[in-house]
N, CA, C and O of each residue as an XYZ file, in Angstrom:
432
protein
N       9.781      6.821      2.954
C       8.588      6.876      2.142
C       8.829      7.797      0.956
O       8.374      8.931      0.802
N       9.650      7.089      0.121
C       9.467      8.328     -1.201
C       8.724      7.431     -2.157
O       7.892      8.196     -2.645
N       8.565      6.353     -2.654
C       7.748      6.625     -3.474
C       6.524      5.570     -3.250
O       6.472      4.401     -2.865
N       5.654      6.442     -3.632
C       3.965      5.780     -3.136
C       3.351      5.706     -4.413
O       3.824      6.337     -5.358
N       2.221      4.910     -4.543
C       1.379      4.885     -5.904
C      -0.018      4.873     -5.118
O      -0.341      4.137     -4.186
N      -0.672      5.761     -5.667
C      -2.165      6.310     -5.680
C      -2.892      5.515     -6.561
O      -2.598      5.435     -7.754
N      -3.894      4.878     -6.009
C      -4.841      4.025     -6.525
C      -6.173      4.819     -6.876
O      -7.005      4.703     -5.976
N      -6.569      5.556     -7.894
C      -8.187      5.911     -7.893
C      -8.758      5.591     -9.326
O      -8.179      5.573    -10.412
N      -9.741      5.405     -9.080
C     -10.606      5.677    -10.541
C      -9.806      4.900    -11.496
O      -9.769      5.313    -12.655
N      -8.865      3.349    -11.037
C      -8.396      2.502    -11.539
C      -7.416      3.335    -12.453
O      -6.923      2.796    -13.444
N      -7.124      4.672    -12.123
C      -5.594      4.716    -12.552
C      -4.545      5.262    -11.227
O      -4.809      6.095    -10.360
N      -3.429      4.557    -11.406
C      -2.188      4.669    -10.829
C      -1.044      6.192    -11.349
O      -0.612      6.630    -12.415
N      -0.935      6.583     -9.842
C      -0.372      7.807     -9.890
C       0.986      7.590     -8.700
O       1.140      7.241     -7.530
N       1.527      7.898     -9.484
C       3.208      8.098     -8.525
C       3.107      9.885     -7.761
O       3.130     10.970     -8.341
N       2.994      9.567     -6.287
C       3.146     10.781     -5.300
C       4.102     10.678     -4.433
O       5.040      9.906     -4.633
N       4.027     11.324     -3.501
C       6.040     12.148     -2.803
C       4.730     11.278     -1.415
O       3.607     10.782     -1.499
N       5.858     11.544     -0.140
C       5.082     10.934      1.289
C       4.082     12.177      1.445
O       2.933     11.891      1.779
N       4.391     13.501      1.242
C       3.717     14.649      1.826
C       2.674     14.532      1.430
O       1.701     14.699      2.166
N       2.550     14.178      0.020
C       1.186     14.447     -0.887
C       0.436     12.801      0.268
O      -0.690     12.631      0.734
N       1.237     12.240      0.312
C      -0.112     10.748      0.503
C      -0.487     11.402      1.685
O      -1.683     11.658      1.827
N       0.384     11.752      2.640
C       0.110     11.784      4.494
C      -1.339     13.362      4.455
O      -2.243     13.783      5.177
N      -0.817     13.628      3.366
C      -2.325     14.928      3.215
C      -3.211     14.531      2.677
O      -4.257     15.125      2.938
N      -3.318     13.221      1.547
C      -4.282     12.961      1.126
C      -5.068     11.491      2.394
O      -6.208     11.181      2.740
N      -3.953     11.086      2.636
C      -4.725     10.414      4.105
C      -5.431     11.297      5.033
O      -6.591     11.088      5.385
N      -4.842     12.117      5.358
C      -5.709     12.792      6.270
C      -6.494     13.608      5.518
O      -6.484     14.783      5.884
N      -7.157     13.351      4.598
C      -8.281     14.656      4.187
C      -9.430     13.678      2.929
O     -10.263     14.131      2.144
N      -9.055     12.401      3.163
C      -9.614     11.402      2.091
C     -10.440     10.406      2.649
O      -9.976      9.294      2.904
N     -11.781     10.733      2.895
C     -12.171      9.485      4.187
C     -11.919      7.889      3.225
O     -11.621      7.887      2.030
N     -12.064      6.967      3.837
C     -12.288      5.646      3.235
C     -10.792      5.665      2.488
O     -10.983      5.190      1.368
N      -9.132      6.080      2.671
C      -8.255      6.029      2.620
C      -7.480      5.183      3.225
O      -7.281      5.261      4.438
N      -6.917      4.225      2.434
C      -6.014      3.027      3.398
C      -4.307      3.380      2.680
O      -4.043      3.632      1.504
N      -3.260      3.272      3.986
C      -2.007      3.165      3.340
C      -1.119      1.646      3.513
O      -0.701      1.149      4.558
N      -0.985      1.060      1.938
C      -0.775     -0.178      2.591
C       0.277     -0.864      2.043
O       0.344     -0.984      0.820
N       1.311     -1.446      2.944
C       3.060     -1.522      2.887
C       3.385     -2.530      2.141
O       3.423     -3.472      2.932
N       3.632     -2.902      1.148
C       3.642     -4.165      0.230
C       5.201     -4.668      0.576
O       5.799     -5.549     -0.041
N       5.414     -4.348      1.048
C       7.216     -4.959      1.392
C       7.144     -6.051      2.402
O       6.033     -6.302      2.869
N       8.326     -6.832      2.860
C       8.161     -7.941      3.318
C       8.372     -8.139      4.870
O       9.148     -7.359      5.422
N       7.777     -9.073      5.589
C       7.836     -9.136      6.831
C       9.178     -8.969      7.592
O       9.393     -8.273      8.584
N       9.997     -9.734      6.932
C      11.634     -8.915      7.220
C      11.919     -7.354      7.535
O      12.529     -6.816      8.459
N      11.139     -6.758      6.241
C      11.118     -5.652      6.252
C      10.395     -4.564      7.126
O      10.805     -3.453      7.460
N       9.020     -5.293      7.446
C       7.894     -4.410      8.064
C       8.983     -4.518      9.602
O       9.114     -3.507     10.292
N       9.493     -5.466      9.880
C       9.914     -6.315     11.499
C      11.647     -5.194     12.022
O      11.870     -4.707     13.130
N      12.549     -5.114     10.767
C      13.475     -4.485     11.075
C      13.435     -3.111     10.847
O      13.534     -2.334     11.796
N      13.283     -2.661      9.537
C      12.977     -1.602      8.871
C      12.105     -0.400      9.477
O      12.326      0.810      9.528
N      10.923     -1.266      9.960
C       9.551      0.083     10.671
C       8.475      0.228      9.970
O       8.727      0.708      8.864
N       7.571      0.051     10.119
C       6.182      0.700      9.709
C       5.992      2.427      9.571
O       6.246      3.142     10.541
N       5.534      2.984      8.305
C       4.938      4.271      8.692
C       3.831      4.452      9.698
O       2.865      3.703      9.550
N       3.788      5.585     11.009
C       3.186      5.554     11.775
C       2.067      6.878     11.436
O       2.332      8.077     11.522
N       0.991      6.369     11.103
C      -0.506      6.948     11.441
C      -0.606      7.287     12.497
O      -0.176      8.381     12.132
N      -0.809      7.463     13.795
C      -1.317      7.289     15.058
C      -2.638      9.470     14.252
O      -3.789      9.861     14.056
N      -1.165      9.951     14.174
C      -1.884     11.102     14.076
C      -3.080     11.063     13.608
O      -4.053     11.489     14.231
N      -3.140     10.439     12.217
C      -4.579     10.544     11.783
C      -5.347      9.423     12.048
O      -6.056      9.022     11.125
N      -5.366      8.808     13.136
C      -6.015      7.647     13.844
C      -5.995      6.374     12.353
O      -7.053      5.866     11.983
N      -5.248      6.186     11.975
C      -5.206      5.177     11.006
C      -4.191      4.157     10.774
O      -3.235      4.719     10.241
N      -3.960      2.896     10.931
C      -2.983      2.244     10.473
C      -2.878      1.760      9.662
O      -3.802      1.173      9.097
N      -1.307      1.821      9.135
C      -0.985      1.072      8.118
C      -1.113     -0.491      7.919
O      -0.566     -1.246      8.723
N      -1.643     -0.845      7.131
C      -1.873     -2.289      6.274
C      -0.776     -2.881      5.863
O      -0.082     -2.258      5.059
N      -0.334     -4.253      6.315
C       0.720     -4.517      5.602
C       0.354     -5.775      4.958
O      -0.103     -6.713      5.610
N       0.551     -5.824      3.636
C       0.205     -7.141      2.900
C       1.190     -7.326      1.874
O       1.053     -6.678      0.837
N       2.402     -8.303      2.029
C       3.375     -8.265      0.974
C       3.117     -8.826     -0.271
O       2.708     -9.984     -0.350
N       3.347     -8.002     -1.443
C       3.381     -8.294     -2.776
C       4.095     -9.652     -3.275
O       3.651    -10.648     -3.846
N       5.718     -9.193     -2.711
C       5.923    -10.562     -2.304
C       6.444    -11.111     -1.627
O       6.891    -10.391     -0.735
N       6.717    -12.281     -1.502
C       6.636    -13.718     -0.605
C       7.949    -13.975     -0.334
O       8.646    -14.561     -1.162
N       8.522    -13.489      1.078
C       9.866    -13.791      1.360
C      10.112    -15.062      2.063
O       9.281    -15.427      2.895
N      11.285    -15.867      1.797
C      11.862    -15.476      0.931
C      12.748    -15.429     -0.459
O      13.849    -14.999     -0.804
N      11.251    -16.357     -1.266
C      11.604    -16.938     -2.730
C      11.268    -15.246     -3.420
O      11.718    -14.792     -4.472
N      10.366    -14.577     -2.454
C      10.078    -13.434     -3.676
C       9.581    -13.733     -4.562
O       9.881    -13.171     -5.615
N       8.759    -14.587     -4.544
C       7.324    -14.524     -5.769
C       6.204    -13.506     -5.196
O       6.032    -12.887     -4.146
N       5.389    -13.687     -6.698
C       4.361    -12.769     -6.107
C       3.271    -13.740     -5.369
O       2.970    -14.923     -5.527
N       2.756    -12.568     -4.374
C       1.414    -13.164     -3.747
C       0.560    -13.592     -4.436
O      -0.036    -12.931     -5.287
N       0.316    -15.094     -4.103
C      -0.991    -15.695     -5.402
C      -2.147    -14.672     -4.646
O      -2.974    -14.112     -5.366
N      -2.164    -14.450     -3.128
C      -3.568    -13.857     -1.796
C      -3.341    -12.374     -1.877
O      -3.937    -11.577     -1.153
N      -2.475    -12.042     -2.766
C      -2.300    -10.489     -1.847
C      -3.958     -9.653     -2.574
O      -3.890     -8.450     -2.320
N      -4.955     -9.908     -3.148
C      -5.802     -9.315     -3.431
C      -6.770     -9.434     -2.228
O      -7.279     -8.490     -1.623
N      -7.009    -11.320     -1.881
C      -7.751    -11.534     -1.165
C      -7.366    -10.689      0.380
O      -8.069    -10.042      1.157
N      -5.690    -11.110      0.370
C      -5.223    -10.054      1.861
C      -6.172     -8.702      1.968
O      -6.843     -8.226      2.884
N      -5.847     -8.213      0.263
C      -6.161     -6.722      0.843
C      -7.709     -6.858      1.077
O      -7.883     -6.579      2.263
N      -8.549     -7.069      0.666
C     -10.197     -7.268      0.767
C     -10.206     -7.604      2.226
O     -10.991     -7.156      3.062
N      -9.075     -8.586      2.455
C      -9.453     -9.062      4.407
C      -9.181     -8.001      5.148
O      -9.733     -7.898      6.244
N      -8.492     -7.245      4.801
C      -8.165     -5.767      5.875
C      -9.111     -5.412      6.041
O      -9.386     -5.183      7.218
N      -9.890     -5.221      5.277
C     -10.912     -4.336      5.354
C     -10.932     -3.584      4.456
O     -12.042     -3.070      4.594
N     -10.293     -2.944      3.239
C     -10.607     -2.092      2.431
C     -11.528     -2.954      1.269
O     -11.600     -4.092      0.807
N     -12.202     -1.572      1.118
C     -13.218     -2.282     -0.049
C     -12.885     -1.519     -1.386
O     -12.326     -0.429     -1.275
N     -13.170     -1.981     -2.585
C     -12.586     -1.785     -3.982
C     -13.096     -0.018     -4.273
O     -12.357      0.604     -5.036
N     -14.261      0.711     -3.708
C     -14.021      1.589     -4.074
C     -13.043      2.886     -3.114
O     -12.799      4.047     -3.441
N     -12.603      2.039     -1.719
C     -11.658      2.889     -1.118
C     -10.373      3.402     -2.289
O     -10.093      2.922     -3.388
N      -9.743      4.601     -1.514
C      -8.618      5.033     -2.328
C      -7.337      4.553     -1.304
O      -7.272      4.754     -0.091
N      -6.269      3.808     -2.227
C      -5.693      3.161     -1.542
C      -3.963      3.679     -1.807
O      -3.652      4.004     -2.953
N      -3.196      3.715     -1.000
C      -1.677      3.989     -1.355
C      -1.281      2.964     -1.163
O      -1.843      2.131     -0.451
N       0.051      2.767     -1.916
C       0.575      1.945     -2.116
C       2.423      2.451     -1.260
O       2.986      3.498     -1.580
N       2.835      1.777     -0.557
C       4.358      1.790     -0.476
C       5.551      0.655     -0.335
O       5.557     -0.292      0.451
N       6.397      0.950     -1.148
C       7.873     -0.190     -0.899
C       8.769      0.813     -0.021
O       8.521      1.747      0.742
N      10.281     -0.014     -0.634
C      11.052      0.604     -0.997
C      11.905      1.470     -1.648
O      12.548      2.508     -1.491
N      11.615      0.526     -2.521
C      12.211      1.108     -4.136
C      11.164      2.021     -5.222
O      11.521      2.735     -6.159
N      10.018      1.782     -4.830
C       8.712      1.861     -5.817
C       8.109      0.899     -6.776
O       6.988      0.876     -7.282
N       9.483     -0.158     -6.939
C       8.622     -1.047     -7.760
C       7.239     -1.989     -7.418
O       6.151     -2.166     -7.967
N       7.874     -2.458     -6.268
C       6.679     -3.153     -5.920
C       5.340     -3.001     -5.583
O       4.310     -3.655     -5.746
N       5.640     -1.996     -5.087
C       4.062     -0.514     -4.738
C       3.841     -0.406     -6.541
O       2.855     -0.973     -7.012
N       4.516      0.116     -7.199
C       4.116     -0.044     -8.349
C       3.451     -1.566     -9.558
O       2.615     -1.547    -10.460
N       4.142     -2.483     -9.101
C       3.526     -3.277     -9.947
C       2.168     -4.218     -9.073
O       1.497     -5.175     -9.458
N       2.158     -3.360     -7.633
C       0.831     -4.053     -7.031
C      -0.098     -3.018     -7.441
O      -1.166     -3.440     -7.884
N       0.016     -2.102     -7.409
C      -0.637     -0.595     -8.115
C      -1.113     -0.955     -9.215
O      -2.303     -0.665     -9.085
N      -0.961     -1.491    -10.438
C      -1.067     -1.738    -11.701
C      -2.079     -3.214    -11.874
O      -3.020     -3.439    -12.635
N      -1.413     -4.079    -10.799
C      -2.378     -5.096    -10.530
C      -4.041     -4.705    -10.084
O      -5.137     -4.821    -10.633
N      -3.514     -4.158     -8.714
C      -4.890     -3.644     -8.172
C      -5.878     -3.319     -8.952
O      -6.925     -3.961     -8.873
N      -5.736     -2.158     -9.947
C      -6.240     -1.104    -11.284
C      -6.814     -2.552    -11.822
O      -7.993     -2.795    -11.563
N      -6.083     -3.484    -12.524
C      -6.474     -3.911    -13.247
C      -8.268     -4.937    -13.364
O      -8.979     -5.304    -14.300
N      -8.345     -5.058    -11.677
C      -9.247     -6.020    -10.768
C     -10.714     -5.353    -11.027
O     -11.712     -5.825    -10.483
């Protein structure tokens, strides 16, 4: 988990894991949610919440494995359960993809 994007007040902020896992636990109506791909969520690992009774969301940005983007990943995220004024993190791998779903999100 190094790089995450912070969703508020429709601007996007690049934070470290420490800063999100403190702002999860101290942010009610906070979702952390894994935009990487089912390959990935399946071998790789999920970040584990248990501590702060919360799980991670996984809704891939994109679509393995042509790797387009999600035409649903908005509707995904609305089906989780988060609602548009929750504050939401974003995580990949790399950061891009947390980032350019970050930028999407903002834009909605």
């Amino acid at each position: 988990m190094r790089n995450l994007n912070d969703i508020k007040n429709n601007n996007v902020h690049s934070i470290n894991s420490r800063q999100c896992f403190e702002k999860l636990s101290k942010v009610p109506d906070s979702h952390l949610v894994d935009v990487r791909t089912k390959p990935e969520w399946l071998f790789v690992g999920l970040p584990d919440l248990q501590s702060l009774q919360k799980k991670t969301i996984c809704v891939s940005w994109n679509v393995y494995p042509d790797m387009k983007i999600n035409v649903n990943f908005e509707s995904e995220i609305l089906e989780s359960g988060i609602n548009k004024q929750d504050t939401v993190f974003l995580i990949c791998r790399s950061g891009q993809r947390s980032s350019d779903a970050a930028e999407f999100l903002a834009s909605r």
